[in-house]
C-alpha positions in Angstrom: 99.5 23.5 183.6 96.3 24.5 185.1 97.3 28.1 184.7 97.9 27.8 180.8 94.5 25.8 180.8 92.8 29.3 182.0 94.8 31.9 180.1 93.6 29.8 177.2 89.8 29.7 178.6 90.4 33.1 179.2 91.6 34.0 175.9 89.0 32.1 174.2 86.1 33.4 176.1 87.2 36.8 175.9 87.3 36.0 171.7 83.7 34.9 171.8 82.5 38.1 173.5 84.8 40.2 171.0 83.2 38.1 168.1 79.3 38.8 169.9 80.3 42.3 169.6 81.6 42.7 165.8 78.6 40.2 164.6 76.6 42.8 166.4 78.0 45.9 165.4 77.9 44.5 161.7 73.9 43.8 162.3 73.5 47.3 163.3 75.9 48.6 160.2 73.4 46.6 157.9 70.0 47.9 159.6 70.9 51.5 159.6 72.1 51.5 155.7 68.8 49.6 154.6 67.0 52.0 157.3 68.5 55.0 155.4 67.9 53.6 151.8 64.2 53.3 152.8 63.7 56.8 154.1 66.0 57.8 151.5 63.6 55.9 148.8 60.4 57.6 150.9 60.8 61.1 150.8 62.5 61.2 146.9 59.3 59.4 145.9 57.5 61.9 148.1 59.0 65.5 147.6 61.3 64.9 144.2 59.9 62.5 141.7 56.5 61.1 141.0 56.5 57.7 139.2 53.5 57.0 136.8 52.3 53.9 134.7 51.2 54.5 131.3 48.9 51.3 130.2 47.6 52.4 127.2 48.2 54.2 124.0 46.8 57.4 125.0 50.1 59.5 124.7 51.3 57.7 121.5 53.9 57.9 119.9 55.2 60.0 122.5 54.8 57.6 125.3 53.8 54.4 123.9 51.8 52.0 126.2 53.1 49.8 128.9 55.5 52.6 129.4 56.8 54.0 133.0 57.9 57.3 133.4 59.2 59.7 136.0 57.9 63.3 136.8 59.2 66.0 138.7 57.4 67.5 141.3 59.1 70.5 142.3 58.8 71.4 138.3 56.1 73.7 139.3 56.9 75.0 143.0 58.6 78.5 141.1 57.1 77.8 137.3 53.7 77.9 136.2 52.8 75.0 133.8 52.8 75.8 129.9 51.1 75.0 127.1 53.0 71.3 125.6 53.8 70.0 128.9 53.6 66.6 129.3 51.9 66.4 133.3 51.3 63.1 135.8 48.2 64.6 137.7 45.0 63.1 139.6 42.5 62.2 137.0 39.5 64.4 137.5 37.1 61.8 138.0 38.6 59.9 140.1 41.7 61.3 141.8 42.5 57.8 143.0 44.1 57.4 139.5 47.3 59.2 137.6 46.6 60.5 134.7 49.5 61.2 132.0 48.7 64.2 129.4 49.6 67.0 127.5 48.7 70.6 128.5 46.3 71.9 125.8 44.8 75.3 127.2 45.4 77.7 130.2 43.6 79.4 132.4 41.0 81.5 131.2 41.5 80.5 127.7 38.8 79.8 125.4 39.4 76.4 123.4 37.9 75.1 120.6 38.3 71.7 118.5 36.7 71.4 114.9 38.1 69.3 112.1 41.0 68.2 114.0 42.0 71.5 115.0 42.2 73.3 118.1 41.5 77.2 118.1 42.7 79.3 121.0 42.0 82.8 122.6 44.1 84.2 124.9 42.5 84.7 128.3 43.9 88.3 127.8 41.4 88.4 125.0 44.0 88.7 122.3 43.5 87.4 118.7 42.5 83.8 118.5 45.1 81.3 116.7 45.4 77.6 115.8 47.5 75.5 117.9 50.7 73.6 116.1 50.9 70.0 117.1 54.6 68.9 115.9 54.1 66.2 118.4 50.7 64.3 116.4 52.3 61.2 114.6 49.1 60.2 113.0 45.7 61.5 111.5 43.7 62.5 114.2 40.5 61.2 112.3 37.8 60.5 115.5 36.1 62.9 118.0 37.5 65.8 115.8 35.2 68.0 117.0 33.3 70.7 117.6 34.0 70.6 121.4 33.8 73.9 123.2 35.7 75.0 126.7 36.4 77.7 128.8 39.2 76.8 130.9 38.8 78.2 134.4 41.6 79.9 136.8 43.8 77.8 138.4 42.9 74.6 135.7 44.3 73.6 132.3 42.4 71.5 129.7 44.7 68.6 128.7 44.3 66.0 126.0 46.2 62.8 125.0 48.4 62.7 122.2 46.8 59.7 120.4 43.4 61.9 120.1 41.9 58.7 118.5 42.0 56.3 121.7 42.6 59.1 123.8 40.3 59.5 126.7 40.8 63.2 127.8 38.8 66.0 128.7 37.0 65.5 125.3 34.8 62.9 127.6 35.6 63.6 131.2 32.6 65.0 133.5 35.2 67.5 134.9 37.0 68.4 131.9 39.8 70.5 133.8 42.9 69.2 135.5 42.8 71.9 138.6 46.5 73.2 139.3 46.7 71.1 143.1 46.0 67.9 141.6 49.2 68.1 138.9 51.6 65.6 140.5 55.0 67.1 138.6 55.5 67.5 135.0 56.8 64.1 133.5 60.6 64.5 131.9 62.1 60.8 131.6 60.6 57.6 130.2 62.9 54.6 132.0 60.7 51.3 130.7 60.8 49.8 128.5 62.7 52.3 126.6 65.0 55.2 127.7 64.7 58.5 126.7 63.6 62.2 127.6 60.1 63.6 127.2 59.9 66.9 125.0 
């Protein structure tokens, strides 16, 4: 009787320590996947995509306010940026902040606003022209002008899309978003509404 009393003590005991071991082996399972969704999350959010808050009407009606957006940041690693792109950079005066805008001029262009337009020349010196804003979706009816820039290498001049509430390089100190502080160029808005950037 005493035997079968020991198998069972056996038995059992040798249970518990299998049962240590899957509980164990479970924990580890667990750690490692939340482990790898963390790095995972990390260097996405790093090297891939930059996510940017936009809390006022600045880009409307193309991003209206409250929105949150998602840029790409290897957009630019093989591409140079172009005139209508829609950019998450560091804001000029304080590069603690993201700023969300719309390329306006290149480098070495000349830009000029008057009367709600904006005149261009080509920094290869060809004929000036007068930039087509499909994107506008109302009057642009305050600080219309004249403003006068001369966009340096390696910078863009950028402006909001709502150029009535828009604080842009129309009344920055340093009016030019320099080419190392563009974060990625923005291509999805996910909040509160879904759709893609043009």
């Amino acid at each position: 009787m005493s035997d079968k009393n020991e198998i069972k003590e056996d038995v059992k005991e040798e249970k518990e320590v299998k049962d240590k071991g899957y509980y164990f082996r479970e924990a580890c399972s667990w750690i490692a996947v939340v482990g790898f969704a963390i790095v995972a999350a990390y260097l996405i959010n790093t090297f891939i995509i930059v996510n940017s808050y936009v809390p006022t009407g600045s880009m409307e009606n193309t991003i209206m306010a409250k929105s949150k957006i998602i840029g790409l940041r290897f957009s630019y690693w093989f591409d140079e940026p172009e005139r209508g792109d829609i950019i998450v950079f560091k804001a000029p005066d304080n590069k603690e902040i993201n700023y969300v805008k719309r390329i306006i001029g290149l480098p070495g262009e000349k830009v000029r606003i008057e009367d709600s337009n904006i005149y261009i020349t080509p920094a290869d010196g060809g004929e000036e022209f007068i930039l087509e804003e499909d994107y506008l979706k109302e009057e642009w009816v305050i600080s219309t002008g004249p403003y006068a820039f001369e966009v340096p290498e390696d910078s863009y001049l950028t402006l909001g899309d709502n150029r009535n509430t828009s604080k842009d390089a129309r009344y920055w100190v340093n009016q030019y978003v320099e080419k190392d502080t563009i974060l990625g160029k923005a291509v999805v808005c996910y909040s509160p509404k879904m759709y893609v950037l043009e």
